[in-house]
C-alpha positions as CSV (number, residue, x, y, z in Angstrom):
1,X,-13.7,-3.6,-37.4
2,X,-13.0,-4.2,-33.6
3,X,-10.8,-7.3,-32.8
4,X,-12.6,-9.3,-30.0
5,X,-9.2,-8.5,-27.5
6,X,-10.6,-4.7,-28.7
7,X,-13.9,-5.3,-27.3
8,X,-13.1,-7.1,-24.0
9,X,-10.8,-4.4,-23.2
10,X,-13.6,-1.8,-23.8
11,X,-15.7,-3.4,-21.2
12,X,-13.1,-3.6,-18.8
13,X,-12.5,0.3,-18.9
14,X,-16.8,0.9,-18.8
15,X,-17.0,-1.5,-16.1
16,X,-14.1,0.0,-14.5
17,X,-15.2,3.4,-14.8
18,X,-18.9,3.0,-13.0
19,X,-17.6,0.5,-10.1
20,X,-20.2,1.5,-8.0
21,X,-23.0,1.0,-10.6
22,X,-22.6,-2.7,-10.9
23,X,-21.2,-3.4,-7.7
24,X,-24.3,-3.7,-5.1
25,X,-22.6,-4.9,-1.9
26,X,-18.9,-4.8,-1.7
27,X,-17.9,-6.9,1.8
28,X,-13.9,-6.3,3.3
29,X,-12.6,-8.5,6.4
30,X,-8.9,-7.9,7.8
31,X,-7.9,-9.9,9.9
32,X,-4.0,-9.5,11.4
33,X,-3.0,-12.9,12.6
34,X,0.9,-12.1,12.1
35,X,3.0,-10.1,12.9
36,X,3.9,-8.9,9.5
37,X,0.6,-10.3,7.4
38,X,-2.3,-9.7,7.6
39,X,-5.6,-12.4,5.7
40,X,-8.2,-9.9,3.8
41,X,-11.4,-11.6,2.5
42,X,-13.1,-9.4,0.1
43,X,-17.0,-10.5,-1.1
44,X,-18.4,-8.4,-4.0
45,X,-22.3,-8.8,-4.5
46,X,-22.6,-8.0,-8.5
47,X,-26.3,-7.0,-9.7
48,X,-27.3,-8.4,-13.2
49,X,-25.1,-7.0,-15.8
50,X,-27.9,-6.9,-18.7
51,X,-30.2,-5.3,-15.8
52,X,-27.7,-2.3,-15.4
53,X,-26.6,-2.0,-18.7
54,X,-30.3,-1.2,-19.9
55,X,-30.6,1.0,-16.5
56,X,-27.6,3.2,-17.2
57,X,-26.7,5.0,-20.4
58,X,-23.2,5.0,-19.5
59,X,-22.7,0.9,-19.2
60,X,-24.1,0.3,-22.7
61,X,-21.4,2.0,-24.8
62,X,-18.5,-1.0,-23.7
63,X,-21.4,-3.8,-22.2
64,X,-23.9,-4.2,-25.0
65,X,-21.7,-5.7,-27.8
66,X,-20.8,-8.7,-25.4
67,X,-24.4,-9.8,-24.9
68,X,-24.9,-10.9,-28.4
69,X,-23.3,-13.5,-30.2
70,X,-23.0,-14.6,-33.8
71,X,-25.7,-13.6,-36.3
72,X,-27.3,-11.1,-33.3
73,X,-28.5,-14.1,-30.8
74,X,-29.3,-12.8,-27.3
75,X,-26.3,-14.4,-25.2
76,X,-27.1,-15.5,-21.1
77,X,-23.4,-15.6,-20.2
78,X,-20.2,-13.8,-22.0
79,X,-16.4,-13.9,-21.3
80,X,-15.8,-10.5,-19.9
81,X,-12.6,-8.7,-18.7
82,X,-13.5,-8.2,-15.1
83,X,-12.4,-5.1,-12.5
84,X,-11.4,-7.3,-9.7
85,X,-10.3,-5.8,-6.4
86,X,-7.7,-3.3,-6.2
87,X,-4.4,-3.7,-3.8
88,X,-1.4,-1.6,-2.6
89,X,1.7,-2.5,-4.4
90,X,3.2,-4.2,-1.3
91,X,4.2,-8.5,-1.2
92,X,1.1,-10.3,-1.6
93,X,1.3,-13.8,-1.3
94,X,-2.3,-16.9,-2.1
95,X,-4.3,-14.7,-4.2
96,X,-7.6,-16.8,-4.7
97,X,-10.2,-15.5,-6.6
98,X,-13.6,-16.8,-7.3
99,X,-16.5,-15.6,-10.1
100,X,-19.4,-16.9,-9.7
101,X,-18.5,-20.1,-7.8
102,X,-15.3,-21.3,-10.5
103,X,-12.0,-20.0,-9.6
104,X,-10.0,-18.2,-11.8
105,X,-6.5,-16.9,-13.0
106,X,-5.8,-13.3,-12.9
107,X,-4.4,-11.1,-15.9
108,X,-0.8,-9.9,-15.7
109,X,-0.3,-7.0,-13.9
110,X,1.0,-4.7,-17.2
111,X,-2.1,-6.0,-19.2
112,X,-4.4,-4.8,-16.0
113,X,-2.2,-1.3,-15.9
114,X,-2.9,-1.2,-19.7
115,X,-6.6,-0.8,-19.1
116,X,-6.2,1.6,-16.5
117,X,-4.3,3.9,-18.9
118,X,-7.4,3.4,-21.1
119,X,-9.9,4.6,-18.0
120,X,-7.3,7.6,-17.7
121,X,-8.0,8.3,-21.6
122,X,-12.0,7.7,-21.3
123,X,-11.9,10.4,-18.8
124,X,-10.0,12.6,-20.6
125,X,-11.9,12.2,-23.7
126,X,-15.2,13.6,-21.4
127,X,-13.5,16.6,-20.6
128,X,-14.2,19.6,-22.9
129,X,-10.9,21.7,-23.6
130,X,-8.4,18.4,-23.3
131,X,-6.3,17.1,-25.5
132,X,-7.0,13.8,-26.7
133,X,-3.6,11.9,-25.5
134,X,-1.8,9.9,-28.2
135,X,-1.4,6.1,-28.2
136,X,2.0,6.2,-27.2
137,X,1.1,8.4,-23.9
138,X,-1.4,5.1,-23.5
139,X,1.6,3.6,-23.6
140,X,3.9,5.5,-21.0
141,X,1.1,5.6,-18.9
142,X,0.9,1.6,-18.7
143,X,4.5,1.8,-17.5
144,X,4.1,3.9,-15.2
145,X,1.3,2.4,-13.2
146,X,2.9,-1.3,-13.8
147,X,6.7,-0.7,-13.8
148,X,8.4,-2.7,-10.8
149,X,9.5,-0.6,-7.6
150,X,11.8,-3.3,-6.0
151,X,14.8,-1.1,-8.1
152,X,13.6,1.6,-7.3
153,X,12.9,1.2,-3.8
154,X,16.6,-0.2,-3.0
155,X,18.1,2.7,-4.9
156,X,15.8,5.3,-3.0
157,X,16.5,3.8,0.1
158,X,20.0,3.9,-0.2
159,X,20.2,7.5,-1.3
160,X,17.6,8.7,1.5
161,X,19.9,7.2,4.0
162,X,22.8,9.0,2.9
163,X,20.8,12.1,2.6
164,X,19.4,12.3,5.7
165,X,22.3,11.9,7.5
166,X,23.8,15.2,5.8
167,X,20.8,17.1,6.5
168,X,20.7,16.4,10.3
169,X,24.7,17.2,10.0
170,X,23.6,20.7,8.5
171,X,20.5,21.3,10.6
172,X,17.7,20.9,8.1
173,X,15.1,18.4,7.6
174,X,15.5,15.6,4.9
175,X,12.5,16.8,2.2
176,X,11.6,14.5,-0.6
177,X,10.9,17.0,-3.0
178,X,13.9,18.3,-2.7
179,X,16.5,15.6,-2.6
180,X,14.4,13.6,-5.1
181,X,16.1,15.2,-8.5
182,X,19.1,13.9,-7.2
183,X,18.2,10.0,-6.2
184,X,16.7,10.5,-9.9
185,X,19.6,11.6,-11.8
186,X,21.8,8.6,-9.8
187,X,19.1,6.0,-10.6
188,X,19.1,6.7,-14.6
189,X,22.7,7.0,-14.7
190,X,22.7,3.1,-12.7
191,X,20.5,2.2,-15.6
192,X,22.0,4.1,-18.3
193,X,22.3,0.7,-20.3
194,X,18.4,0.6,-20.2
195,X,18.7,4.0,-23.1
196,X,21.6,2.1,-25.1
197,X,20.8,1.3,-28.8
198,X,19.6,-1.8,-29.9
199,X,18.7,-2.9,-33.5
200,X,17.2,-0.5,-35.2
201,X,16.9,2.1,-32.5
202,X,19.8,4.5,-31.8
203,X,20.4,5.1,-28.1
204,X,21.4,8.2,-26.0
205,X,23.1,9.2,-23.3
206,X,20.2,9.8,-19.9
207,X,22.3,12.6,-18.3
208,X,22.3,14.9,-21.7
209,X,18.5,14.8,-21.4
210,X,17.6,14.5,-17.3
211,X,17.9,18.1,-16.5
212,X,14.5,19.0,-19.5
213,X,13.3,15.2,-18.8
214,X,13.1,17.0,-15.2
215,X,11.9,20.1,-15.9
216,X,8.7,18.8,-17.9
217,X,7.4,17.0,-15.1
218,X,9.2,18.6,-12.1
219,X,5.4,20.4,-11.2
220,X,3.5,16.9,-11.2
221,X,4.3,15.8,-7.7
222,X,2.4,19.4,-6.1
223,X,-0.9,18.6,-8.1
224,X,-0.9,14.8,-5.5
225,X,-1.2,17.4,-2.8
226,X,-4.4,17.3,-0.8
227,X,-5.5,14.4,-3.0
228,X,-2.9,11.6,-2.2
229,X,-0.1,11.0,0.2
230,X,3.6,12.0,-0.8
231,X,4.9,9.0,-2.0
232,X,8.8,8.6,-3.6
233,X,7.9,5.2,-5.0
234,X,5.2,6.3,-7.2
235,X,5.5,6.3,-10.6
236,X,2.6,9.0,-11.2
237,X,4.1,11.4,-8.5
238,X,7.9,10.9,-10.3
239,X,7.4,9.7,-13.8
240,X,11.0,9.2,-14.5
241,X,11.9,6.6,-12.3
242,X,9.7,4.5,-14.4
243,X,11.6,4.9,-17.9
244,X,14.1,2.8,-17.3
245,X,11.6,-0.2,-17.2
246,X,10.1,1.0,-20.0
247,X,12.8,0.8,-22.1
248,X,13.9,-2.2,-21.3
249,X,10.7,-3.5,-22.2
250,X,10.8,-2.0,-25.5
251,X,14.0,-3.4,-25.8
252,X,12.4,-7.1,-24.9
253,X,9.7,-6.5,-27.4
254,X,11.4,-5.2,-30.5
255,X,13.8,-8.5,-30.1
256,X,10.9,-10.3,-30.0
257,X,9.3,-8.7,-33.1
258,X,5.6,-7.5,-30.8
259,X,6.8,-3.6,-31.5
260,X,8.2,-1.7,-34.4
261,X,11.7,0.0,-33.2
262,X,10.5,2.5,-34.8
263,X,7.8,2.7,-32.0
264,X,10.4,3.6,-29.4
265,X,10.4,6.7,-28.6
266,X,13.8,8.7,-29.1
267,X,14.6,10.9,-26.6
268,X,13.1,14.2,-28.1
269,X,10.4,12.0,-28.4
270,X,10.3,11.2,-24.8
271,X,10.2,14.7,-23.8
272,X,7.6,15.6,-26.1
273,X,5.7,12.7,-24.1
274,X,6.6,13.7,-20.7
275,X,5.2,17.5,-21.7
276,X,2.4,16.0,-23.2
277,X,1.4,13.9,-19.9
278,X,2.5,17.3,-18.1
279,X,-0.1,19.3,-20.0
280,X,-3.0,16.5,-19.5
281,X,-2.7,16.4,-15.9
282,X,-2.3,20.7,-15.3
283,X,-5.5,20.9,-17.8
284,X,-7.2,18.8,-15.2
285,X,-6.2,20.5,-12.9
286,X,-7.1,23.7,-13.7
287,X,-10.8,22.5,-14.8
288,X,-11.1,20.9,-11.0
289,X,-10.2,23.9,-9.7
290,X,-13.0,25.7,-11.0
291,X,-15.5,24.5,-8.1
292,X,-18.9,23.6,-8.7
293,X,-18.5,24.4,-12.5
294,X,-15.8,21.9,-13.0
295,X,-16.3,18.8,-14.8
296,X,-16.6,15.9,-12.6
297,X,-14.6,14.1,-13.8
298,X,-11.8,15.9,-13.7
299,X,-11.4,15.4,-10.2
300,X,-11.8,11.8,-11.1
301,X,-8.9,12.0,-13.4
302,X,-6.5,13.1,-11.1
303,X,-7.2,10.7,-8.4
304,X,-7.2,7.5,-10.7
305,X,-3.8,8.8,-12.0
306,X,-2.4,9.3,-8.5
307,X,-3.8,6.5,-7.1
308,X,-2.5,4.0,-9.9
309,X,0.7,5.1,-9.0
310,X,0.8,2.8,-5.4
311,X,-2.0,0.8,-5.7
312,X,-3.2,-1.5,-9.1
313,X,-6.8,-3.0,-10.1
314,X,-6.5,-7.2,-10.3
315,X,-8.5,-7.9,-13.2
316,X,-9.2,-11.0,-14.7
317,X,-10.7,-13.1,-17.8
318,X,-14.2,-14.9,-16.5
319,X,-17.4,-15.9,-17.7
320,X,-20.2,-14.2,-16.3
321,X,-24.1,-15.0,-16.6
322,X,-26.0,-11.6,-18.0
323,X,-29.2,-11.9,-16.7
324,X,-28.3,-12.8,-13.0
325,X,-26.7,-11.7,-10.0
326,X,-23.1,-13.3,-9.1
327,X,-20.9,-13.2,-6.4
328,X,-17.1,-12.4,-6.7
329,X,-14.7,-13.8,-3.6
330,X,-10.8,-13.0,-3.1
331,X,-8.6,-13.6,-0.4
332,X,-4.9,-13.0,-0.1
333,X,-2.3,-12.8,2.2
334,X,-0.9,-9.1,2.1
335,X,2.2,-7.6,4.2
336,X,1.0,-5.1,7.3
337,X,3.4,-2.0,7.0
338,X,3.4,0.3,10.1
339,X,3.8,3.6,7.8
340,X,1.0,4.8,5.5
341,X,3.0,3.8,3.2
342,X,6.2,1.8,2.0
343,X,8.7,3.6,0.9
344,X,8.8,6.0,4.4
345,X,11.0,3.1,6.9
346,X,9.9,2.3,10.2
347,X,11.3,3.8,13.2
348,X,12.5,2.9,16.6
349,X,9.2,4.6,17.9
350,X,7.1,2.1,15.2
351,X,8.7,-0.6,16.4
352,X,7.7,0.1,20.7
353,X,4.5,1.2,19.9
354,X,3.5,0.0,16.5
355,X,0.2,0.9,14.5
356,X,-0.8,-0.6,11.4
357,X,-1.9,0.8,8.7
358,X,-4.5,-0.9,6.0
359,X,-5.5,1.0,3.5
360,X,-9.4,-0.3,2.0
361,X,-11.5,1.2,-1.3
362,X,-14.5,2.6,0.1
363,X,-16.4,4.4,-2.5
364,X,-16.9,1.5,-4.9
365,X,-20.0,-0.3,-4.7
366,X,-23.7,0.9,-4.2
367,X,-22.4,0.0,0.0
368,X,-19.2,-1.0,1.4
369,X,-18.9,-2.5,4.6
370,X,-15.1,-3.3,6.0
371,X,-14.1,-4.8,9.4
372,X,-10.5,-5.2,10.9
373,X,-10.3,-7.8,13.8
374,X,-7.3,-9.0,16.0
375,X,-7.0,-12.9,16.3
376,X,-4.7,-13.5,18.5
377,X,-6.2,-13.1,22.3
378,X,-3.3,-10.9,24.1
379,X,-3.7,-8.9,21.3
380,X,-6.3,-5.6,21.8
381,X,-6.4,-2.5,19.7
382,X,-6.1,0.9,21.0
383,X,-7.9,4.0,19.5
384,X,-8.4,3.3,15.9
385,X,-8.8,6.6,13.7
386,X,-9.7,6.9,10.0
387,X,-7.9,8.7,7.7
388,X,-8.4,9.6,4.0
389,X,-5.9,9.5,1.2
390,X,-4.4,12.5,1.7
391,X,-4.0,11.8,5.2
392,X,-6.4,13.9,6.4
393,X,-8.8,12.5,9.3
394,X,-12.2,11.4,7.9
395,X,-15.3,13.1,9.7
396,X,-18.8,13.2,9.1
397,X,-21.1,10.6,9.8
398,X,-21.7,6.6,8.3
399,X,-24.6,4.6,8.6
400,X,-22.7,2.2,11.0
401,X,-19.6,2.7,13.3
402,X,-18.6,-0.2,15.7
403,X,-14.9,-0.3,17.8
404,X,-14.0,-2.6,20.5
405,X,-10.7,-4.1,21.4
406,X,-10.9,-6.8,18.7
407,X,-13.1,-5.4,16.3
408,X,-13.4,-2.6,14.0
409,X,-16.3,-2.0,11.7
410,X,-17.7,0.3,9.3
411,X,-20.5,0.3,7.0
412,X,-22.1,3.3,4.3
413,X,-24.1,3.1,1.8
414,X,-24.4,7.3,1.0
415,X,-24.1,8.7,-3.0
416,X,-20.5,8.1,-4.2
417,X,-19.4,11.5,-3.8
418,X,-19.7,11.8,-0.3
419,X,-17.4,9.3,0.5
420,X,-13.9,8.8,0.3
421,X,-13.1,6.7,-2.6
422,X,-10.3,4.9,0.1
423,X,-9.5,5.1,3.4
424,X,-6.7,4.6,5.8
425,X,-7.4,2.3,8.8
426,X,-4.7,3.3,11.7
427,X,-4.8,-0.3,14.4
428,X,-2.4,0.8,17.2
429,X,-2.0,-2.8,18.6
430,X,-1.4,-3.5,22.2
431,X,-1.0,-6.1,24.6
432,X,-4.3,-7.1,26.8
433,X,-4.1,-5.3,29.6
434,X,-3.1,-8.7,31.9
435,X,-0.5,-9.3,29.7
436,X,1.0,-5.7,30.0
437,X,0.3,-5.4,33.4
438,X,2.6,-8.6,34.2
439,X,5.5,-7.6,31.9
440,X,5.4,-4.2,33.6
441,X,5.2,-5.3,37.4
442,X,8.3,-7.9,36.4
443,X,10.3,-5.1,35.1
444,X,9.5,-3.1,38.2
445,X,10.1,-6.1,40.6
446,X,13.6,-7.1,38.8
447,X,14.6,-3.1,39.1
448,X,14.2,-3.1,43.0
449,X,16.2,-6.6,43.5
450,X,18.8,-4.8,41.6
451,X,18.5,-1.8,43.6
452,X,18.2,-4.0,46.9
453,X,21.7,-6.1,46.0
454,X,23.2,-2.8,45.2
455,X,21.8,-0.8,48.6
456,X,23.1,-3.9,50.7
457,X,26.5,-4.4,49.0
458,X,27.9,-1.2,48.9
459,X,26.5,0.3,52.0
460,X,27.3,-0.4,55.6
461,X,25.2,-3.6,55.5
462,X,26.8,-7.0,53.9
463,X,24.7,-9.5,51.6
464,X,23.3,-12.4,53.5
465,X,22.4,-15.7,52.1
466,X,18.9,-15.0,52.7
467,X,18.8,-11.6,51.9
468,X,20.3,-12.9,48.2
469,X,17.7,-15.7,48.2
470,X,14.7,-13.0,48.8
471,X,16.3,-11.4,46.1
472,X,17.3,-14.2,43.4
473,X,13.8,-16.4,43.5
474,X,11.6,-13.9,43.0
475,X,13.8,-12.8,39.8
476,X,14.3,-16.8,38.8
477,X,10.6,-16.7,38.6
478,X,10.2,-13.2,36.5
479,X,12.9,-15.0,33.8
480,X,10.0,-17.5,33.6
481,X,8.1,-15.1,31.5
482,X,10.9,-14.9,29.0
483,X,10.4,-18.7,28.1
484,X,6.5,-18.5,27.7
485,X,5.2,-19.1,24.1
486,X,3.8,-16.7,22.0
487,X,0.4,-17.7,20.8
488,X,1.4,-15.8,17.7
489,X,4.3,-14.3,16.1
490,X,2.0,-10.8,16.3
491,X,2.0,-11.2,19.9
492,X,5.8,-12.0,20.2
493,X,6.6,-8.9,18.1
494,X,4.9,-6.5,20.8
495,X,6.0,-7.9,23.9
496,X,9.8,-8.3,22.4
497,X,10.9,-4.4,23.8
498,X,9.8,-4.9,26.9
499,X,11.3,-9.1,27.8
500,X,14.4,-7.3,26.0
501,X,14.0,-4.6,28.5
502,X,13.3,-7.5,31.5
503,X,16.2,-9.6,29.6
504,X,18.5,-6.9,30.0
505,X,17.7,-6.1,33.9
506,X,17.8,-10.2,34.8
507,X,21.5,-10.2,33.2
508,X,22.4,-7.0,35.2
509,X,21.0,-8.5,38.5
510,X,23.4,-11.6,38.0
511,X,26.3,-9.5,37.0
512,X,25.3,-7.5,40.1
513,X,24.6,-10.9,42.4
514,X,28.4,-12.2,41.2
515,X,30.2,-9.1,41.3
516,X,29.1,-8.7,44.9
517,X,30.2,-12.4,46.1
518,X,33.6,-11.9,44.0
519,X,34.5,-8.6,45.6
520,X,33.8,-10.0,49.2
521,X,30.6,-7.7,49.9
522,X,28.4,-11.1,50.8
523,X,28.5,-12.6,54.2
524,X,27.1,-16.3,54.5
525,X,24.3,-16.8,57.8
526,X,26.1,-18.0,60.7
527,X,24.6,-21.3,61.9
């Protein structure tokens, strides 16, 4: 018999797997007020669930059970496990989400990442010529899409910085794939303790297993090639960076008697796993590759896996009428990263001339309209362009296409396989053309009073009082700009390199200005 946690669970992965059959209208709105957050407002229109479930054979299998209630009675609202919105793994800060007009809670992120390991299972259970994964490769998979990257990411960043300054030492370029065995190896040796025994579970050393830990699952970053972006912080690409949270989970759950220590997997057991996962995602891969004969959803496999890896499905525990349409609202606060994605650093360049990137799911409703708008008024956008996930720019035409130098919008409505499941946004944000025109001309002004104070004080010609007053007002009313305030911290972030450019000139002209009058190269105007 199925436990009722058993069923909801089952509905979550059918109505996670056919998104765009119950999803009629999926609505997006980013708006970047700040200069590091950005406010999205996502609307999902939902068509009645009992509707598509009778409509489409594959909805019935996980739906149908929920819409009846003791002793068979026809139910007109269940409590359903719901597919929320998905978001990057970046800060997000005043989730608020909304069924059906009642606000609700969302489920923990590992119980969400535990259904999308069972939507990685459904799919391989469809493809002929798989092997069925085993519970505890449900497991591993859970921890890999959930497990925490703030470790991680510190560790990583750490190592790439040391790494790349030996590569530009030696004349090579820093590569990922090839430094990443070794940020690995230094990470799992950090959290050695993590493998340690506890009660009931005898421990091992991580360096006497790394090197066939590695060599299991050393192919699974070229297989995200051409379908997602390289990405060190993902736990699908790189597999191992994740075990230390998982053991110290099992760790946490043995004490706390929810799992068997028996259940932990021993380190020949762990490898077995890691080939296992190995030999799942090269069986997909080979049947995707096989072109129109392929199974569908093979290709579907690989890109859920990927994309679980930096991004994760908010899902959460509502009651939802059957028989009638609903509406589903979120809005959050996310953080506005001027890289595709986190774990690449910004540089000098993305700081002068930054463009941000906003990553939006386009490919799961029946239409998905997004828009991206500036709020802040000296605050235009430059040429946006549209990438997919692979980085690749997105061609082809949509039903609607709109870009201005506030607003961005896009709108298509074709079968689900010809669009791109998501989509990258790239907003190279400017100052209004006023704004940059003034900054500019004050920079240009304060260079030629510098050049003036120089070209009188150390030529033939000696500094006058007036010729230092034509010089020093007009300047005195450039620093003026430096004390106007920004009508946003967005704004104040892109006009900071240029008033630290004009900062920088005003303190040279005084320097300049002084130097001249203490050296004796300034004559005052005879009366």
């Amino acid at each position: 018999m199925v436990s009722p946690n058993q069923q909801y669970d089952e509905a979550a992965v059918t109505l996670l797997d056919n998104l765009h059959l119950w999803r009629l209208r999926a609505i997006e709105r980013v708006e970047l007020s700040q200069a590091f957050w950005s406010v999205r407002e996502r609307e999902i229109h939902v068509q009645p669930l009992k509707e598509v479930m009778w409509r489409e054979q594959r909805m019935r299998k996980g739906v149908l059970r929920l819409t009846k209630g003791e002793k068979g009675v026809a139910l007109s609202a269940t409590e359903v496990v719901l597919p929320i919105s998905e978001f990057p793994k970046i800060p997000l800060l005043d989730l608020e989400i909304t069924v059906n007009g009642k606000h609700v809670s969302r489920l923990s992120r590992d119980e969400s990442a535990r259904v999308q390991a069972h939507h990685i299972l459904r799919l391989a259970e469809r493809i002929s010529g798989l092997r069925k994964p085993s519970p505890a490769l449900v497991n591993l998979l859970a921890f890999i899409f959930f497990f925490p990257q703030s470790p991680w990411q510190k560790a990583w960043s750490t190592h790439k910085y040391y790494w790349e300054r030996i590569a530009r030492g030696r004349g090579y370029r820093f590569h990922v794939a090839r430094e990443m065995p070794y940020a690995q190896l230094d990470y799992l040796k950090l959290k050695n303790a993590q493998f340690e025994s506890f009660e009931g579970f005898e421990g091992f050393d991580v360096r006497d297993h790394y090197a066939e830990w590695w060599e299991c699952v050393r192919g699974i970053p070229r297989l995200a090639a051409g379908r997602v972006i390289t990405d060190p912080l993902s736990g699908s690409q790189y597999p191992l960076i994740s075990l230390p949270y998982y053991y110290h989970e099992m760790r946490f759950r043995v004490a706390n008697g929810i799992t068997r220590a028996a259940e932990v997997p021993t380190a020949s057991e762990m490898t077995a796993l890691l080939e296992e996962l190995r030999e799942l995602l090269f069986g997909a891969a080979r049947e995707a590759s096989r072109g129109r004969a392929a199974h569908p959803d093979a290709r579907r496999l690989l890109a859920a896996y990927f994309t679980y890896g930096y991004r994760w499905m908010a899902m959460a525990r509502c009651r939802v009428p059957l028989a009638e349409s609903f509406t589903i609202n979120v809005k959050a606060k996310l953080a506005i990263y001027f890289t595709p994605y986190a774990g690449k650093g910004h540089s000098a360049f993305d700081r002068a001339r930054p463009k941000a990137w906003q990553m939006v799911p386009f490919s799961d409703a029946e239409t998905n309209h997004v828009s991206i708008r500036v709020s802040d008024t000296v605050v235009r956008f430059g040429t946006l362009e549209i990438y997919n996930e692979s980085l690749e720019v997105v061609g082809g035409d949509v039903e609607e296409e709109e870009g201005g130098f506030e607003l961005y919008f896009r709108q298509d409505s074709e079968p689900e396989e010809s669009r791109d499941e998501r989509i990258y946004i790239k907003s190279p944000l400017r100052l209004t053309w006023a704004q940059s025109l003034m900054l500019y001309l004050s920079i240009i002004v304060t260079g030629l009073g510098i050049g003036l104070l120089l070209h009188h004080g150390l030529g033939s010609l000696k500094l006058t009082e007036k010729g230092a007053t034509l010089v020093l007002v007009p300047a005195s009313f450039v620093a003026s700009f430096l004390l106007i305030r920004d009508t946003s911290t967005l704004s104040s972030w892109l006009r900071r390199p240029l008033q630290l450019l004009l900062l920088a000139e005003l303190f040279i002209l005084l320097v300049t200005a002084f130097t001249l009058l203490w050296s004796g190269n300034y004559t005052p105007d005879s009366r």
